[in-house]
N, C-alpha and C positions, 0 to 999 in steps of 0.2 A: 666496362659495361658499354655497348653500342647503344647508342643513342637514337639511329636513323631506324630502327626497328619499323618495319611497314607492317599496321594491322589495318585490313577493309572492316571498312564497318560490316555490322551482321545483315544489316539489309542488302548488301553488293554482294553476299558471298555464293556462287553461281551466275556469274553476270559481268558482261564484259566492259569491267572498269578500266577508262582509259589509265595510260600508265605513266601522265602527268600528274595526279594525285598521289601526293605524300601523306600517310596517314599517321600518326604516331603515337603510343604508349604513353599513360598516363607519366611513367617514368622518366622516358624522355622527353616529356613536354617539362618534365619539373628542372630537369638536369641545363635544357636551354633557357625555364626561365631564370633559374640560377646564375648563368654565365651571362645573359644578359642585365642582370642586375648589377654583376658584377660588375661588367660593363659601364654601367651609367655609374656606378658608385667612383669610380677610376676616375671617369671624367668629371666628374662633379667635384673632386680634388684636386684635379688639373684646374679646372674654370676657377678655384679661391686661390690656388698658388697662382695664377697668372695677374688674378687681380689683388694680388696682395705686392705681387711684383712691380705692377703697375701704379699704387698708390705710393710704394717706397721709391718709386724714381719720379715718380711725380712731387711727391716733399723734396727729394734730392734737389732737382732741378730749379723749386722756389727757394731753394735755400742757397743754390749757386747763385740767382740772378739778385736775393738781399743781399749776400756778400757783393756784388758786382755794383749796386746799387750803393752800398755803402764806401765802396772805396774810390768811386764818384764822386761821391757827398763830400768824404774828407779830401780829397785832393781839390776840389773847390774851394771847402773852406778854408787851405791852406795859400791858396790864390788869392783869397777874399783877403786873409790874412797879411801877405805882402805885400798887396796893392795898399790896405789901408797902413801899414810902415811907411810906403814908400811917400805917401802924401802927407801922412804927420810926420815925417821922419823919426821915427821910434827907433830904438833900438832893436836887433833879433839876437836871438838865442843860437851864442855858438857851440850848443852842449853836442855832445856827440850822440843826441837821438834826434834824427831828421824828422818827428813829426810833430815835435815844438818845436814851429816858425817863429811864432812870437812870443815873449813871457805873456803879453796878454792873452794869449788864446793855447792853453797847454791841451793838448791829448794825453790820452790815454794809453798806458803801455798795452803793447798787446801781449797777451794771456792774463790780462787783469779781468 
């Protein structure tokens, strides 16, 4: 079905209508708003997948910088931990998990 179909109105008909006007059919005026809908409907689930993508890297990223934050935290506290050995002379922990420095300051395994 053509769509660009030219009808003058009934008023023009004998009358020398410039041939910059496009007039068009009930038909094809329904068939373009159709595709234009279609149109905004497309991108309106482009704009929630972009901002669905954008909230998911956005959690990503505060969740890299807690990890990053935390493995800060523990390698400080395990400084904290050998400085205060080294000034009480305490003993250390020679187990074979490097994240108990001291018996008095145990960690936590990781995937606990």
């Amino acid at each position: 079905m053509k769509s660009d179909v030219k009808v003058p109105p009934v008023s023009n008909i004998g009358r020398n209508v410039p041939q910059t006007q496009t007039y068009y059919s009930p038909g094809a005026l329904y068939l373009k708003m159709a595709a234009e809908l279609n149109l905004l409907e497309s991108l309106e689930v482009s704009v929630r997948q972009l901002t669905d993508m954008e909230r998911t890297r956005a959690v990503s990223l505060a969740q890299q910088e807690s990890m990053s934050l935390a493995r800060i935290l523990q390698r400080e506290l395990q400084l904290l931990s050998l400085r205060l050995a080294k000034r009480w002379k305490m003993p250390t922990s020679n187990s074979r998990r490097s994240s108990n420095v001291l018996l008095l300051w145990p960690t936590r395994q990781r995937g606990c």
